[in-house]
PyMOL Python script that loads the backbone (N, CA, C, O; Angstrom):
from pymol import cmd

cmd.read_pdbstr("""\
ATOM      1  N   UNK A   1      59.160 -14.424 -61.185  1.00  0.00           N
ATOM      2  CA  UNK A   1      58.932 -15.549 -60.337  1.00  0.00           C
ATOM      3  C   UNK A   1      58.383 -15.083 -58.990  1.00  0.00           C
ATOM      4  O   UNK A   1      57.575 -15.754 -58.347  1.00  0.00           O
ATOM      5  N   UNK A   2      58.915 -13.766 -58.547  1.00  0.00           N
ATOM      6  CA  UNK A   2      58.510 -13.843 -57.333  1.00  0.00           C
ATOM      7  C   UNK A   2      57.086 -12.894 -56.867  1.00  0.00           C
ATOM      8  O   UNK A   2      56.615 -12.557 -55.781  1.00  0.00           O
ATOM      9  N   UNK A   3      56.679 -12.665 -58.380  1.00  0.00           N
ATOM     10  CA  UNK A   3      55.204 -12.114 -58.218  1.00  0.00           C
ATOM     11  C   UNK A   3      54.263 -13.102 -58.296  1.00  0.00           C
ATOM     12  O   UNK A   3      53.216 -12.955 -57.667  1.00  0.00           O
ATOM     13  N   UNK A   4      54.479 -14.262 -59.074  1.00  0.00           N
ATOM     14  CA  UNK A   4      53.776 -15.502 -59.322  1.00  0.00           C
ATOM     15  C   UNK A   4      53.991 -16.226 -57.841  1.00  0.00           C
ATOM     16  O   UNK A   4      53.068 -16.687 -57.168  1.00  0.00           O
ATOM     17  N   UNK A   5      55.003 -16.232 -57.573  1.00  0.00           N
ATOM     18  CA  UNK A   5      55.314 -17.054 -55.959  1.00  0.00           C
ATOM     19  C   UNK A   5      54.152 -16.237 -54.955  1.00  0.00           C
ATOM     20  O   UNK A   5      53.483 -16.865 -54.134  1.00  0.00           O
ATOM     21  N   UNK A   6      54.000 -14.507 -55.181  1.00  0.00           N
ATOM     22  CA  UNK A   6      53.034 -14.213 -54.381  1.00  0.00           C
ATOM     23  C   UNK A   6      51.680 -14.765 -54.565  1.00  0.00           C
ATOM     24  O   UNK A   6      50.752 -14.983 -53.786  1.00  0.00           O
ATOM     25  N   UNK A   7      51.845 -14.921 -55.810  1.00  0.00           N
ATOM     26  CA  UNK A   7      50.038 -14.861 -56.015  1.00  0.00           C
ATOM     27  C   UNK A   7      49.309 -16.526 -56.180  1.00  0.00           C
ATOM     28  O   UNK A   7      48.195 -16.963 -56.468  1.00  0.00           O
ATOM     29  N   UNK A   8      50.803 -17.176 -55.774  1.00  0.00           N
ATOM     30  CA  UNK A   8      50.353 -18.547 -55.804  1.00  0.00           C
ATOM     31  C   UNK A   8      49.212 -19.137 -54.695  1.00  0.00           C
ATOM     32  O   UNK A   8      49.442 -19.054 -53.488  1.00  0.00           O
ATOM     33  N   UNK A   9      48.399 -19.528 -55.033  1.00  0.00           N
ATOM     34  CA  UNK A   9      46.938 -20.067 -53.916  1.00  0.00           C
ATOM     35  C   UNK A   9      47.752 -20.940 -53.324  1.00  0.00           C
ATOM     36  O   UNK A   9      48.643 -21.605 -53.853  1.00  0.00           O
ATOM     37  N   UNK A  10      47.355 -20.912 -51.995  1.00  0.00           N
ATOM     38  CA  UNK A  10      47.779 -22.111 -50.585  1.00  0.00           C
ATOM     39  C   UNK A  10      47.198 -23.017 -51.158  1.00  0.00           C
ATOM     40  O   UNK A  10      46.173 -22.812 -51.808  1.00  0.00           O
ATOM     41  N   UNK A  11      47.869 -24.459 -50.994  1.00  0.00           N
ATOM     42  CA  UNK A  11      47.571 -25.776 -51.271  1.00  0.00           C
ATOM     43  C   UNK A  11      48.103 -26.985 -50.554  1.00  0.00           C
ATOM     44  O   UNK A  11      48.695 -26.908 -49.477  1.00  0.00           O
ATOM     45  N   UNK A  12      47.967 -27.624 -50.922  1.00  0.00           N
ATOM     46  CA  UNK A  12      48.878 -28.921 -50.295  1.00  0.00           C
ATOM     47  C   UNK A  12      49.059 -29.766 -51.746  1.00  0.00           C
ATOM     48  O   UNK A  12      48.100 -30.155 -52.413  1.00  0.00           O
ATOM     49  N   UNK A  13      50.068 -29.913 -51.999  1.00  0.00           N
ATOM     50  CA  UNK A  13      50.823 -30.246 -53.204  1.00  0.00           C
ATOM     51  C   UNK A  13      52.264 -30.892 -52.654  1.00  0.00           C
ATOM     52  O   UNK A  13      52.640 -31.217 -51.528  1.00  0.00           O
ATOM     53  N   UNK A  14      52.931 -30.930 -54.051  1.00  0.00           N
ATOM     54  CA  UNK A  14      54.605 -31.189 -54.216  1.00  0.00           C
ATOM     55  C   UNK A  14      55.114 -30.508 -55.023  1.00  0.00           C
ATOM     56  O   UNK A  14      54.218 -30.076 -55.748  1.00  0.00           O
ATOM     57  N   UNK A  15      55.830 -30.237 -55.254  1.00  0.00           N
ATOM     58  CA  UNK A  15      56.516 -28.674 -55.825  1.00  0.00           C
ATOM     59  C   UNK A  15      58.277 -29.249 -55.843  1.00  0.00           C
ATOM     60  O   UNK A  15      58.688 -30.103 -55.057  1.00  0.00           O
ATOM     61  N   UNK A  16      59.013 -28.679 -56.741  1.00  0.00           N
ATOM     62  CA  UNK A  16      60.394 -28.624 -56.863  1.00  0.00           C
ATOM     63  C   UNK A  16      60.872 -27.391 -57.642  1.00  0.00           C
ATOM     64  O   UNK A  16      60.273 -26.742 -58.499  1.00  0.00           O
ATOM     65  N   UNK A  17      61.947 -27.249 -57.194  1.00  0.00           N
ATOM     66  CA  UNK A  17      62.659 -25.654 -57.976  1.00  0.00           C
ATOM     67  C   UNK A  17      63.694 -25.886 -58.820  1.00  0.00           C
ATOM     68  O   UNK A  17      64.039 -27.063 -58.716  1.00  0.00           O
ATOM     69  N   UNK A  18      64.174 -25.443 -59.405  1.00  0.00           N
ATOM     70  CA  UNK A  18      65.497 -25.367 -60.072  1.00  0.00           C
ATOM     71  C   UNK A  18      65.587 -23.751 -60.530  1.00  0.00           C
ATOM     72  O   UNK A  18      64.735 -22.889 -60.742  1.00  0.00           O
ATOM     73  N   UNK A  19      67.609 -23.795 -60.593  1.00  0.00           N
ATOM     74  CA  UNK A  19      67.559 -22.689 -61.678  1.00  0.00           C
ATOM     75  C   UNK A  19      68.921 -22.791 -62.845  1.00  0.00           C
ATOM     76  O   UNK A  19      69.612 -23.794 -62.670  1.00  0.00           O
ATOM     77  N   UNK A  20      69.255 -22.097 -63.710  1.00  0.00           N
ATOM     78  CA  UNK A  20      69.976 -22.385 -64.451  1.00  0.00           C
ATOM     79  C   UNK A  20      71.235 -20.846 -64.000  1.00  0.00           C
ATOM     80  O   UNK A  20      70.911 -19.658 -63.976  1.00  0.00           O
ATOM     81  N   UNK A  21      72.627 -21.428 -63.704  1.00  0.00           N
ATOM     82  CA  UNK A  21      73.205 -20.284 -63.165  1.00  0.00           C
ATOM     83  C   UNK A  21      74.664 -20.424 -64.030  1.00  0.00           C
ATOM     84  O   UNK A  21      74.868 -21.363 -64.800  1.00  0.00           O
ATOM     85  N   UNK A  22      75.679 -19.295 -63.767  1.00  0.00           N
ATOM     86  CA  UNK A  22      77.060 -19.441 -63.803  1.00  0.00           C
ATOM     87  C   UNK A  22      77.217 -19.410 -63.095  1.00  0.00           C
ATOM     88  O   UNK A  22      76.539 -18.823 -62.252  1.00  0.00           O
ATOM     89  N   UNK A  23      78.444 -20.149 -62.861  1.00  0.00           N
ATOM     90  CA  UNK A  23      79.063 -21.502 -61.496  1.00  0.00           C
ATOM     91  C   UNK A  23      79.095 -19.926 -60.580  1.00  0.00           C
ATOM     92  O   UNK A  23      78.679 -20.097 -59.434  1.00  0.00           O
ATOM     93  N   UNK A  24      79.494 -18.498 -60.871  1.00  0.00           N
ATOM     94  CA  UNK A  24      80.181 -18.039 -59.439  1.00  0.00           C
ATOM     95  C   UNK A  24      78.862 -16.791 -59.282  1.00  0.00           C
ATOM     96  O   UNK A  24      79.304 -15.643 -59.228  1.00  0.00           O
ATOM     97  N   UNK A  25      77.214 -16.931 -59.202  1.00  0.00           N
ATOM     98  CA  UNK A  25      76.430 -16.187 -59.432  1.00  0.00           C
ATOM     99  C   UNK A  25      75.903 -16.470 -57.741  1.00  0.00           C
ATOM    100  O   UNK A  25      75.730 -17.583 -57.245  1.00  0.00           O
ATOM    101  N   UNK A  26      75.708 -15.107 -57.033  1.00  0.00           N
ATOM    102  CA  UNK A  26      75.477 -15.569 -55.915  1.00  0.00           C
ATOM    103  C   UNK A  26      74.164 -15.625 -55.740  1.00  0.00           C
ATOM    104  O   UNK A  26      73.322 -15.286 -56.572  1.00  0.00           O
ATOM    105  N   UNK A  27      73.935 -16.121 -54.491  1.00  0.00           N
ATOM    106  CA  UNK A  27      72.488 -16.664 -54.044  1.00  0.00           C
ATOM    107  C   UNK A  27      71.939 -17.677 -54.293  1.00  0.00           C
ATOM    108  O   UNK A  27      72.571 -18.729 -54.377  1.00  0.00           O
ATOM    109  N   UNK A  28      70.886 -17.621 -54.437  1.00  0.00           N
ATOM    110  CA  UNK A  28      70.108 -19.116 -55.062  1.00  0.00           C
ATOM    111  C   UNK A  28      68.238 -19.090 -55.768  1.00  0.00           C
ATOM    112  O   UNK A  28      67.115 -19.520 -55.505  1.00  0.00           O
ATOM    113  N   UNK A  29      68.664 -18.613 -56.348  1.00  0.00           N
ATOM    114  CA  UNK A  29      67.177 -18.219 -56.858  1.00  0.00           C
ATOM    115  C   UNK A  29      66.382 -19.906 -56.424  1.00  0.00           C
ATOM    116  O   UNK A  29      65.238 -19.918 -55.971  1.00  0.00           O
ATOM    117  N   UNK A  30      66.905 -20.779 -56.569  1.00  0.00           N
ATOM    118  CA  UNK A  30      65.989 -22.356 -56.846  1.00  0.00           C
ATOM    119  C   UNK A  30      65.353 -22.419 -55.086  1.00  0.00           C
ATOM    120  O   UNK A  30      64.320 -22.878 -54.598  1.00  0.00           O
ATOM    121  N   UNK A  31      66.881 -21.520 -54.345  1.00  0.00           N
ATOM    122  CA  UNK A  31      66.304 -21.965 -53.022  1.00  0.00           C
ATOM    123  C   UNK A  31      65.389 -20.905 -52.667  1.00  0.00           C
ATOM    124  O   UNK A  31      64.776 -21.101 -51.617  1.00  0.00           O
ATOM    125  N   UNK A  32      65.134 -19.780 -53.312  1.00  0.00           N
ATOM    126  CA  UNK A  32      63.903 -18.734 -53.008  1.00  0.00           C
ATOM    127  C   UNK A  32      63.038 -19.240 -53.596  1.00  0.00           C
ATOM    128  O   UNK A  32      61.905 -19.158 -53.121  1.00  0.00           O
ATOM    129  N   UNK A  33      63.223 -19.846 -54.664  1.00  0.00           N
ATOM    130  CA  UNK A  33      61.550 -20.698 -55.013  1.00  0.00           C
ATOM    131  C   UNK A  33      61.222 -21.458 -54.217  1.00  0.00           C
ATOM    132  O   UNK A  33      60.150 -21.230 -53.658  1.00  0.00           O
ATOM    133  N   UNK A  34      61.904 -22.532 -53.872  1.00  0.00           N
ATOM    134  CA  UNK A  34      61.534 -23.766 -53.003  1.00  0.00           C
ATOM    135  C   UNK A  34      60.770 -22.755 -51.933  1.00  0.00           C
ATOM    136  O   UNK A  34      59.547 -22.659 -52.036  1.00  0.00           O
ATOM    137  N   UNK A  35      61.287 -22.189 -51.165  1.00  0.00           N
ATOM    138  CA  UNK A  35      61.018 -21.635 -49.819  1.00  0.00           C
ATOM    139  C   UNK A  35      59.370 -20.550 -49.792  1.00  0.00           C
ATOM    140  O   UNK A  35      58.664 -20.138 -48.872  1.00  0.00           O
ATOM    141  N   UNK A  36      59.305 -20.414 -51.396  1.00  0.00           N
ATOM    142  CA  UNK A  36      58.476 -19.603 -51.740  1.00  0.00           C
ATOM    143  C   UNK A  36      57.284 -21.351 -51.859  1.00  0.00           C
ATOM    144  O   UNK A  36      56.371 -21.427 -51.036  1.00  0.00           O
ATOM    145  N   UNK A  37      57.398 -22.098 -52.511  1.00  0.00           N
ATOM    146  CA  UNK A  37      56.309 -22.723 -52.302  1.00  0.00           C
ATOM    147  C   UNK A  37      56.247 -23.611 -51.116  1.00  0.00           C
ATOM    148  O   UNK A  37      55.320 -24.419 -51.167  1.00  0.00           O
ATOM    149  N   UNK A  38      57.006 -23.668 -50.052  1.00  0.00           N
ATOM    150  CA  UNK A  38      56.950 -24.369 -49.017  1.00  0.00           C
ATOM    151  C   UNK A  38      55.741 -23.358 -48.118  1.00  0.00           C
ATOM    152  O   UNK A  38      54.926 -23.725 -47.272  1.00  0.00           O
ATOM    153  N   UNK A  39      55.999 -21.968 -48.680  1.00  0.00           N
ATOM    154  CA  UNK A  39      55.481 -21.840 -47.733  1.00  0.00           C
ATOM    155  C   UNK A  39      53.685 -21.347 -48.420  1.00  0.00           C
ATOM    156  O   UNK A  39      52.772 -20.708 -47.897  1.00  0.00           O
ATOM    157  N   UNK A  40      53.771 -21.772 -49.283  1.00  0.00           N
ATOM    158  CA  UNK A  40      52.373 -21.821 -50.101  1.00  0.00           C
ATOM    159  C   UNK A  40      51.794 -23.040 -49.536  1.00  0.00           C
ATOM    160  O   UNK A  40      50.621 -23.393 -49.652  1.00  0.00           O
ATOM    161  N   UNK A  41      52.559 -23.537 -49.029  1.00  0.00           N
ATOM    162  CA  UNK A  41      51.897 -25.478 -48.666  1.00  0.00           C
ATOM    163  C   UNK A  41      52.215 -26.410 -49.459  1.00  0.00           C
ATOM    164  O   UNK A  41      51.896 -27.563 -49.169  1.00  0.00           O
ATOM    165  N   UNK A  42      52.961 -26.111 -50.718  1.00  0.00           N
ATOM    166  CA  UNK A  42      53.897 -27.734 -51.530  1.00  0.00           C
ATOM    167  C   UNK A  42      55.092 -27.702 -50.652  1.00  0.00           C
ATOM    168  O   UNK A  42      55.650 -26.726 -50.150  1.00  0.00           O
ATOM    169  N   UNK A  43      55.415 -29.161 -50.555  1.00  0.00           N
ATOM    170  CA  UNK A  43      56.165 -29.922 -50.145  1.00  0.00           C
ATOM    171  C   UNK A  43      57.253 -29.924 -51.178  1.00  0.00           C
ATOM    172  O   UNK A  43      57.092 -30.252 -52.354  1.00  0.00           O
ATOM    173  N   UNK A  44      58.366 -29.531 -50.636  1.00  0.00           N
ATOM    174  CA  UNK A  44      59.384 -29.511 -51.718  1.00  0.00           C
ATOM    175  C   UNK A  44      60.492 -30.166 -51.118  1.00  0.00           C
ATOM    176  O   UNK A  44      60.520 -30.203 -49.888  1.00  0.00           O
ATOM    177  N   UNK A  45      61.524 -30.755 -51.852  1.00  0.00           N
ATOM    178  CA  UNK A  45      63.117 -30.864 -51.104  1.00  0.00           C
ATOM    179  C   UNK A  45      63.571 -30.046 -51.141  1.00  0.00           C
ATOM    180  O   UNK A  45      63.687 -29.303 -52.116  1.00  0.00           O
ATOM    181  N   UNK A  46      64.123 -29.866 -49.705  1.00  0.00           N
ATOM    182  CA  UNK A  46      64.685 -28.523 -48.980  1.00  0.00           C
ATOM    183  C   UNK A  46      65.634 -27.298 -49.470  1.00  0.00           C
ATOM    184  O   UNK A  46      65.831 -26.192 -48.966  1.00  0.00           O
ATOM    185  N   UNK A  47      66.244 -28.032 -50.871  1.00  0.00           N
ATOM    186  CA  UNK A  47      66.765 -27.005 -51.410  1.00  0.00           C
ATOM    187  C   UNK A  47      66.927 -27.546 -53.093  1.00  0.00           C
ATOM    188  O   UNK A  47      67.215 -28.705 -53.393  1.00  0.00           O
ATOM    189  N   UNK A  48      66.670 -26.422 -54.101  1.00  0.00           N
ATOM    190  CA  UNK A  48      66.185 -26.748 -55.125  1.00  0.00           C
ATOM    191  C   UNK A  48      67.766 -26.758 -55.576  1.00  0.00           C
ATOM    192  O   UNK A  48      68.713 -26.342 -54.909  1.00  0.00           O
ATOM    193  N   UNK A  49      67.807 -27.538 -57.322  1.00  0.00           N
ATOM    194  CA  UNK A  49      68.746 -27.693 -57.447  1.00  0.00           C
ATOM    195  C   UNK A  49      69.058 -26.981 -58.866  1.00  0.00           C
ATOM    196  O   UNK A  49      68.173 -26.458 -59.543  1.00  0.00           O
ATOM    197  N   UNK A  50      70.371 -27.023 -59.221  1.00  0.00           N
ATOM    198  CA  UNK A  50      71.358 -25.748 -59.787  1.00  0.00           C
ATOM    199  C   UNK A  50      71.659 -26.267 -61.018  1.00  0.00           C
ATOM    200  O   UNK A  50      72.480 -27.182 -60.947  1.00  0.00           O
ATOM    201  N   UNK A  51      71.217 -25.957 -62.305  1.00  0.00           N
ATOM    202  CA  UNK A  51      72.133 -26.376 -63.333  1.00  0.00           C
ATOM    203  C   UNK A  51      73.411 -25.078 -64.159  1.00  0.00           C
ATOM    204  O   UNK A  51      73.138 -23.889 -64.325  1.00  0.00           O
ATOM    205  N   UNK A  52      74.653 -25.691 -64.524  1.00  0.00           N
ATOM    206  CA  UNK A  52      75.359 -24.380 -65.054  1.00  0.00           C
ATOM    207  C   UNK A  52      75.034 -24.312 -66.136  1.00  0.00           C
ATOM    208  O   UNK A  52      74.691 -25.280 -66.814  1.00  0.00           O
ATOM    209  N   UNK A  53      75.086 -22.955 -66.573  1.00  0.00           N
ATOM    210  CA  UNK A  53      75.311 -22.710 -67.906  1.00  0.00           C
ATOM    211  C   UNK A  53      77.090 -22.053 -68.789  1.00  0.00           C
ATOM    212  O   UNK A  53      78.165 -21.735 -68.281  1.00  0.00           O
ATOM    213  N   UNK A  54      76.817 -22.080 -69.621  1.00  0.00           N
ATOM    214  CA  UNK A  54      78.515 -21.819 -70.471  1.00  0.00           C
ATOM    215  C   UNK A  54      77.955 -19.981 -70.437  1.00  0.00           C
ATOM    216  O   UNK A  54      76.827 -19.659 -70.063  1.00  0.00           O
ATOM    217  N   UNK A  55      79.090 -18.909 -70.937  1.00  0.00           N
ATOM    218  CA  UNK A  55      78.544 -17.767 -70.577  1.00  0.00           C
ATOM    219  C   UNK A  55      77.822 -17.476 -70.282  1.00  0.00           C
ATOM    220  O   UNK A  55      77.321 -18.411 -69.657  1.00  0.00           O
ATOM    221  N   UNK A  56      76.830 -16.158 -70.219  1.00  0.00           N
ATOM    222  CA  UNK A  56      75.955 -15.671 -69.288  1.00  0.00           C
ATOM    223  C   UNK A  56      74.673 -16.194 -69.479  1.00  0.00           C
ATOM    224  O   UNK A  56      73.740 -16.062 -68.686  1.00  0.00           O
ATOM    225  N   UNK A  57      74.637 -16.969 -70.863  1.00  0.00           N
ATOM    226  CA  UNK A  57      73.303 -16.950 -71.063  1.00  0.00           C
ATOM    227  C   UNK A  57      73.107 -18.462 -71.366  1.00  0.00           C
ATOM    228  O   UNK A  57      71.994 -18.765 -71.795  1.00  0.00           O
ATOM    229  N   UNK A  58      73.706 -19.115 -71.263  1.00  0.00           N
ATOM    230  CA  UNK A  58      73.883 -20.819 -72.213  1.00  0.00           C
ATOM    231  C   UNK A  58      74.632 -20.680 -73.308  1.00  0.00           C
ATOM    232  O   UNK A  58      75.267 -19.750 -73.806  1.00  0.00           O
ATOM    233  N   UNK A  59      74.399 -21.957 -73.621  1.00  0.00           N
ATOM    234  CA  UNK A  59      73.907 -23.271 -73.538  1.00  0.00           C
ATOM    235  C   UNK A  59      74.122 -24.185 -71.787  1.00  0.00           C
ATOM    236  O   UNK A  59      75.117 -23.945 -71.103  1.00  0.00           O
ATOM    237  N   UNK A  60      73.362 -24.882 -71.459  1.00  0.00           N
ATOM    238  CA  UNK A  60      73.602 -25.590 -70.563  1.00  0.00           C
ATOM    239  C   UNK A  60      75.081 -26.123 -70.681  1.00  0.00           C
ATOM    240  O   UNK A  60      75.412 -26.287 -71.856  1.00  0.00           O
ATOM    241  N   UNK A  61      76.150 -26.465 -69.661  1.00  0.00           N
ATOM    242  CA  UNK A  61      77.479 -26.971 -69.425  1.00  0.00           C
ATOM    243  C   UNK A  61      77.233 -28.514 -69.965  1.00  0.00           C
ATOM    244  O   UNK A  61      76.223 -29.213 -69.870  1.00  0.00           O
ATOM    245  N   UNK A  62      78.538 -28.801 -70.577  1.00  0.00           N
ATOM    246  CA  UNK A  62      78.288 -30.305 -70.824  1.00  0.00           C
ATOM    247  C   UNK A  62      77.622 -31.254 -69.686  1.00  0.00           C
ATOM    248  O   UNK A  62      78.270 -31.305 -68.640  1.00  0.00           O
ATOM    249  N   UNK A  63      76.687 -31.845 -69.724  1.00  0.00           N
ATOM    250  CA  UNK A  63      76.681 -33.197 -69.184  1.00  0.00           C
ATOM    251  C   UNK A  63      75.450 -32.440 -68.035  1.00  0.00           C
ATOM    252  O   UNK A  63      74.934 -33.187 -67.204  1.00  0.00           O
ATOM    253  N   UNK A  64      75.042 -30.912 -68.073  1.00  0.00           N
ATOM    254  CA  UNK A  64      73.866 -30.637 -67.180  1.00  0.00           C
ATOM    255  C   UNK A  64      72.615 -31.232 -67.741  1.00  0.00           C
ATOM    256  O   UNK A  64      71.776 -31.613 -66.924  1.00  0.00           O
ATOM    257  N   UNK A  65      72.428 -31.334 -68.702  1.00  0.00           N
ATOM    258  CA  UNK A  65      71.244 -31.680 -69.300  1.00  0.00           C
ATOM    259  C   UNK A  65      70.999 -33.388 -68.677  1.00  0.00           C
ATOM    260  O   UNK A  65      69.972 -33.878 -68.208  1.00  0.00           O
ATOM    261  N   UNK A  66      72.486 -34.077 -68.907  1.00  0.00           N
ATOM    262  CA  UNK A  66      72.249 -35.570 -68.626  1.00  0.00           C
ATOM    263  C   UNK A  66      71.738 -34.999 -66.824  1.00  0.00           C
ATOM    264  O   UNK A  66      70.668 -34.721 -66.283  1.00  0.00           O
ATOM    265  N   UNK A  67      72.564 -35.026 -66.580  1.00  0.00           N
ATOM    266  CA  UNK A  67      72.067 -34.597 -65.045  1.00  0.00           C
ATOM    267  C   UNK A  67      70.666 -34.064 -64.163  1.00  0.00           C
ATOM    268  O   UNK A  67      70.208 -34.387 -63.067  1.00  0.00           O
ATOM    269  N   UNK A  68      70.184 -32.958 -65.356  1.00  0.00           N
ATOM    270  CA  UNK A  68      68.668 -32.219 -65.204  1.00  0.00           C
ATOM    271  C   UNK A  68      67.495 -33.718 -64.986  1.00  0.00           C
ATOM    272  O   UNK A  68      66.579 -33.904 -64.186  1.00  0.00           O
ATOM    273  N   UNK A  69      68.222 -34.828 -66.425  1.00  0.00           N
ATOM    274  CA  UNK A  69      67.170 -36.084 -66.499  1.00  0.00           C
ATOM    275  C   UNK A  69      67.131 -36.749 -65.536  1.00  0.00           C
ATOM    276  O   UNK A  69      66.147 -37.411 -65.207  1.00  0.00           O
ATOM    277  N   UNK A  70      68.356 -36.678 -64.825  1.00  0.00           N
ATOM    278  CA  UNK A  70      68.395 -37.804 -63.512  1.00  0.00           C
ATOM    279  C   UNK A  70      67.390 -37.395 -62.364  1.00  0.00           C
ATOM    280  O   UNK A  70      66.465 -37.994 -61.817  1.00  0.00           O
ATOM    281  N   UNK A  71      68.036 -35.915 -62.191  1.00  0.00           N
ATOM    282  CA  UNK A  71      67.534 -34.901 -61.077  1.00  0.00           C
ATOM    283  C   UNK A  71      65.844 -35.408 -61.345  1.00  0.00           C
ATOM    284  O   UNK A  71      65.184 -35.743 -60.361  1.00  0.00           O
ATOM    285  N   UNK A  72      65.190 -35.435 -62.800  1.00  0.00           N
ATOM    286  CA  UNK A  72      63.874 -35.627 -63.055  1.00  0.00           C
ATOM    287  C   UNK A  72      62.970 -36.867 -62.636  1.00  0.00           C
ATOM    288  O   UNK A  72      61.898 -36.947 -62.037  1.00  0.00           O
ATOM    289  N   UNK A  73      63.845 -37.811 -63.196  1.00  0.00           N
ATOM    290  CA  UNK A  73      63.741 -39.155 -62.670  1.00  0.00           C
ATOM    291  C   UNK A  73      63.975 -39.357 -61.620  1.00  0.00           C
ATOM    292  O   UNK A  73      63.532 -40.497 -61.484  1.00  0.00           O
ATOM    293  N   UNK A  74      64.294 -39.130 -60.892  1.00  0.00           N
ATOM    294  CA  UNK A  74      64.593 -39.243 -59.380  1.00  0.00           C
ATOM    295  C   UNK A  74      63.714 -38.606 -58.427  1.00  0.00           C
ATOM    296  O   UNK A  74      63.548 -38.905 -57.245  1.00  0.00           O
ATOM    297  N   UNK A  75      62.938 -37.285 -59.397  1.00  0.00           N
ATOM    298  CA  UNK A  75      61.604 -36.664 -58.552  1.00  0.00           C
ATOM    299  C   UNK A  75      60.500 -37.523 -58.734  1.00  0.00           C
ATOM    300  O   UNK A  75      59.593 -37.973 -58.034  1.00  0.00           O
ATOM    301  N   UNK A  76      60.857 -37.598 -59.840  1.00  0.00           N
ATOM    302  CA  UNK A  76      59.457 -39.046 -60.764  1.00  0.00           C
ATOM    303  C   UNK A  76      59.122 -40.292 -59.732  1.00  0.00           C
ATOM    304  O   UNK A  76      58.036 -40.771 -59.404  1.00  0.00           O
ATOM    305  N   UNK A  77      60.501 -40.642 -59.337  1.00  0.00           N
ATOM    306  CA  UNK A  77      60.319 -41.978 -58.752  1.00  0.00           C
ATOM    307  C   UNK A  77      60.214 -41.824 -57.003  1.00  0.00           C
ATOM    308  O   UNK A  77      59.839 -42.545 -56.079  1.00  0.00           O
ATOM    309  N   UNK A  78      60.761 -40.484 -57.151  1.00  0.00           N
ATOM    310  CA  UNK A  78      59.702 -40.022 -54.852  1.00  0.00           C
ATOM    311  C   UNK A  78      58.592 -39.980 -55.154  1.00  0.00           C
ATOM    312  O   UNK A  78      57.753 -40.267 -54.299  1.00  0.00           O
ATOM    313  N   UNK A  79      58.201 -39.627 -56.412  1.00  0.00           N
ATOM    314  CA  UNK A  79      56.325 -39.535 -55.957  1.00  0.00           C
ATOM    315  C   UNK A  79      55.814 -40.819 -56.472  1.00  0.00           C
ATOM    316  O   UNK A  79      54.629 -40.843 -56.139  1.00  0.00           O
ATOM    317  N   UNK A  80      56.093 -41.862 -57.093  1.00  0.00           N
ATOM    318  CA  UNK A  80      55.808 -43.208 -57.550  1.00  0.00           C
ATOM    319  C   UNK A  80      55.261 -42.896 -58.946  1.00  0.00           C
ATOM    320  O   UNK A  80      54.132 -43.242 -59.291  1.00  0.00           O
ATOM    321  N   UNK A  81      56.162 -42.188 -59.777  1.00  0.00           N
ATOM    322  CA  UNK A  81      55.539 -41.967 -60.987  1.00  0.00           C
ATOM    323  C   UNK A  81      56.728 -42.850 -61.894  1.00  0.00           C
ATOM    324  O   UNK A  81      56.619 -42.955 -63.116  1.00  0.00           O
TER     325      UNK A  81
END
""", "prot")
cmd.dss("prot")
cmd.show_as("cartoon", "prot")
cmd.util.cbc("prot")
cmd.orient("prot")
């Protein structure tokens, strides 16, 4: 991600991040993306958002997936889509 974040062309866009984590994984990869295309020139909300997963690798936690759709729909409907 963060070689693609370099080599991303300046634009003026909209952009959103996410990442898929276990609940006690530090940092925030979604918020180094966001910050990575804010500063490419997409417009993002200020901090990207987090889905869990069940051990290290998945499946998504019950009820993230319902949640991922909302999170989607809810980007859908800031940009009037």
């Amino acid at each position: 991600m963060r070689s693609w974040l370099a080599t991303l062309p300046k634009g003026k866009g909209r952009g959103a991040s996410f990442e898929t984590r276990i609940w006690w994984s530090p940092g925030s990869a979604a918020n180094t993306i966001a910050r990575g295309l804010s500063d490419a020139g997409y417009a993002t909300p200020p901090k990207g958002e987090k889905f869990l997963v069940t051990g290290r690798f998945g499946p998504l936690k019950e009820g993230e997936i319902e949640r991922a759709r909302e999170w989607g729909a809810m980007l859908g409907r800031s940009l009037g889509v």
